[in-house]
C-alpha angles and dihedrals in degrees: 000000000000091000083055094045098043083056095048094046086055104053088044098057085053091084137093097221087066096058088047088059088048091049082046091051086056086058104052088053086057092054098038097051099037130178114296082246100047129133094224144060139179094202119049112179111185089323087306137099133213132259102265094241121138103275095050091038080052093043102046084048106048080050089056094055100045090054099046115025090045077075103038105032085056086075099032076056102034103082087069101110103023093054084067104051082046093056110044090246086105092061083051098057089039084069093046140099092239116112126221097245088058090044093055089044081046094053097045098049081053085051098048094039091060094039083042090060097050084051084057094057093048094049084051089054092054095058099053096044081054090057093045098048100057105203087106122021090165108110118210104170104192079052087059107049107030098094088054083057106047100019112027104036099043084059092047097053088053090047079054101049083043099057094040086056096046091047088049093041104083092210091054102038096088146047092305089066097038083063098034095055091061090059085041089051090050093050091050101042097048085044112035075067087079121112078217106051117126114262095019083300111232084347101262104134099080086059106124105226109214117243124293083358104144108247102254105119108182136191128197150069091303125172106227115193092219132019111278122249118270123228133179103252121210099211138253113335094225114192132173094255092061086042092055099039081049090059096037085062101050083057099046083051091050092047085041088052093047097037080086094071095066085071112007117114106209092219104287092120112066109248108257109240119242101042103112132040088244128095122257112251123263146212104259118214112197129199096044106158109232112250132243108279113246122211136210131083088319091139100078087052092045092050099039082057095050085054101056087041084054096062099024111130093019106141135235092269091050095060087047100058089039094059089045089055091048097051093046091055089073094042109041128060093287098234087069105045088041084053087058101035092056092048102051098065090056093109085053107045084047082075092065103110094003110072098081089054098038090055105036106250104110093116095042080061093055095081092052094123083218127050101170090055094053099043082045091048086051109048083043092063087054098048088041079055090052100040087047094058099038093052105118089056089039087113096096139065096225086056090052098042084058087045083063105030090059103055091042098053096051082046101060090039094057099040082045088048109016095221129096092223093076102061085040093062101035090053103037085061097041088049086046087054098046100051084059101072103260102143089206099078098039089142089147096058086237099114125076093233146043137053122355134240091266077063113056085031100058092046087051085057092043092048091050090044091059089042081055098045095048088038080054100038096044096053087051093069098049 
């Protein structure tokens, strides 16, 4: 099981996607220890802050981690197991003596070791912003640590355990969990602030609150008019009920991460084709020579064909839903109906950039005499998706302007990554958001604020420019 898991930790750590969540992790110690004059916080005790010494450095941060990268580390973890049905390895260790149980433990560890190291980097973070920031220059490592310990780690190995049952669950594996989690992560993470949250929740109730300080402790990315006040914090109030809610939850995740093996598989029945909106893999033939470019009015076909590729494999439901939408956004206030339509196609536009490589046929693309044709093809089919759906509110610029900002940025995150889950779950939070009032993301033109049409439609042509450029960039090297 170790042996499995070491191997599966290496080629993990291989991706760039991988260094991008450690350069990340960089970034959410800067935002968790600011300057000493900054105008936000994450963590908001009573209207103060704590002295930036080691324990309250290690603490803001560990709370940061297990807020944040309980969201983002789920999809950074979640291609475990699909990666090796994708693969082949899965038909390997079919015919293998390993058991499923071994396989899932196996799976897990794999899973906390890569959010663990991320955990690293952001505990050396700390120290150094502690450094930096010279209100402390006093070092107390176990000070330091312990909230990763006791905060941070115990909600990494949950997110884990989450993300192993999803992948092994048929109805979760696919798109449908990838947006789901986001509404699960926002549950958890308004609720888990509770003094009352099960398991000690995120791991704020052994926060010592300053005296006469009122009792509001807040975490999150908050905005604060003057620098808090800054208090001497004692360090974390440990008693025997959050130490044993802590390692409570370490059991419920290990009994999460094992539930799988009453009904997993373990691929040794081949997967049934048309269950998911993705393509099927595909053998992938490298060397091909580009053909000759033919000219004439080839684009409308070429389109025409995107589109069908587009939609190609969406079930009956789907349509459904789909002709219901269409309909409502005619009838009901069209903010609303609008708010619905341009959700429901997220599991298609995730497709967007992602398909050649998806299906195998990356290298069979690159003798396509025209790139740009065929990325362009492909994002209209997306916007002719968007436009299609949202008919019956296509009467304002700032309508339009969304009909092309959301294609193109799926667009530009699945030709960057490579992988749908990432627009699902990037959209499915800025939609959240958005439906919730905040001006800011008004990419659908149904909010009274925020940015205008010229906006969101010149950073849908900036995003297809740099889907250009990579395609571009990335067909040069083969």
């Amino acid at each position: 099981m170790i042996a499995a898991a070491t191997a599966d930790f290496r080629e993990r750590v291989r991706r760039p996607a991988y260094l991008l969540m450690l350069i990340s992790a960089i970034g959410l110690g800067l935002l968790a220890v600011p300057a000493v004059d900054a105008h936000w916080s994450v963590l908001v005790i009573g209207g103060f802050r704590g002295r930036y010494t080691s324990g309250y450095v290690g603490l803001v941060t560990a709370l940061t981690s297990a807020l944040w990268l309980t969201l983002a580390g789920f999809y950074l973890v979640r291609d475990a197991v699909s990666r090796d049905e994708r693969t082949g390895v899965g038909q390997l260790i079919a015919a293998s003596p390993m058991r499923t149980p071994v396989y899932l433990a196996a799976k897990l560890l794999s899973n906390v070791a890569l959010l663990a190291s991320m955990t690293v980097v952001l505990a050396a973070t700390a120290l150094v912003l502690q450094l930096l920031r010279g209100e402390s220059r006093t070092v107390d490592p176990v000070a330091l640590l312990l909230p990763f310990l006791l905060i941070a780690l115990p909600m990494l190995l949950l997110t884990s355990a989450l993300a192993l049952l999803f992948e092994a669950t048929p109805v979760l594996r696919g798109g449908v969990g990838n947006v789901l989690w986001v509404f699960v992560w926002m549950v958890g993470a308004i609720a888990g602030q509770s003094p009352r949250a099960p398991f000690g929740g995120i791991g704020l109730q052994p926060v010592t609150l300053p005296a006469g300080a009122s009792q509001d402790v807040g975490l999150g990315l908050m905005y604060v008019e003057e620098p808090l006040r800054v208090f001497d914090w004692p360090g974390l109030r440990l008693s025997p009920a959050f130490l044993g809610g802590r390692l409570a939850l370490v059991l419920v995740a290990l009994a999460v991460a094992l539930l799988p093996a009453l009904w997993f598989h373990r691929f040794d029945r081949p997967a049934r084709p048309g269950r998911s909106f993705g393509p099927e893999p595909r053998t992938v033939y490298r060397g091909l020579p580009r053909t000759a470019p033919e000219y004439g009015p080839t684009f409308p076909r070429l389109l025409a064909g995107e589109a069908r590729i587009l939609v190609a494999g969406a079930p009956l439901w789907w349509w459904l839903g789909a002709g219901a939408l269409f309909v409502a956004v005619f009838v009901v206030p069209r903010g609303a109906a609008l708010a619905v339509a341009w959700v429901w196609p997220i599991l298609l536009w995730s497709r967007l950039g992602t398909q050649p490589a998806l299906s195998g046929v990356a290298a069979l693309l690159g003798a396509f005499p025209s790139p740009r044709r065929r990325v362009l093809a492909e994002y209209g089919a997306g916007v002719l998706l968007a436009l299609v759906l949202g008919l019956g509110a296509i009467g304002r610029p700032a309508t339009i302007a969304g009909a092309f900002f959301i294609p193109a940025l799926a667009m530009l995150l699945g030709t960057l990554t490579g992988a749908p889950r990432v627009f699902q779950a990037v959209y499915t939070l800025l939609w959240y958001l958005m439906i919730n009032d905040l001006d800011a993301l008004n990419f659908m033109g149904i909010l009274h604020g925020g940015p205008g049409p010229l906006f969101w439609a010149g950073s849908a042509a900036v995003f297809v420019a740099a889907s250009l450029a990579w395609t571009m960039v990335r067909e040069d090297r083969r």
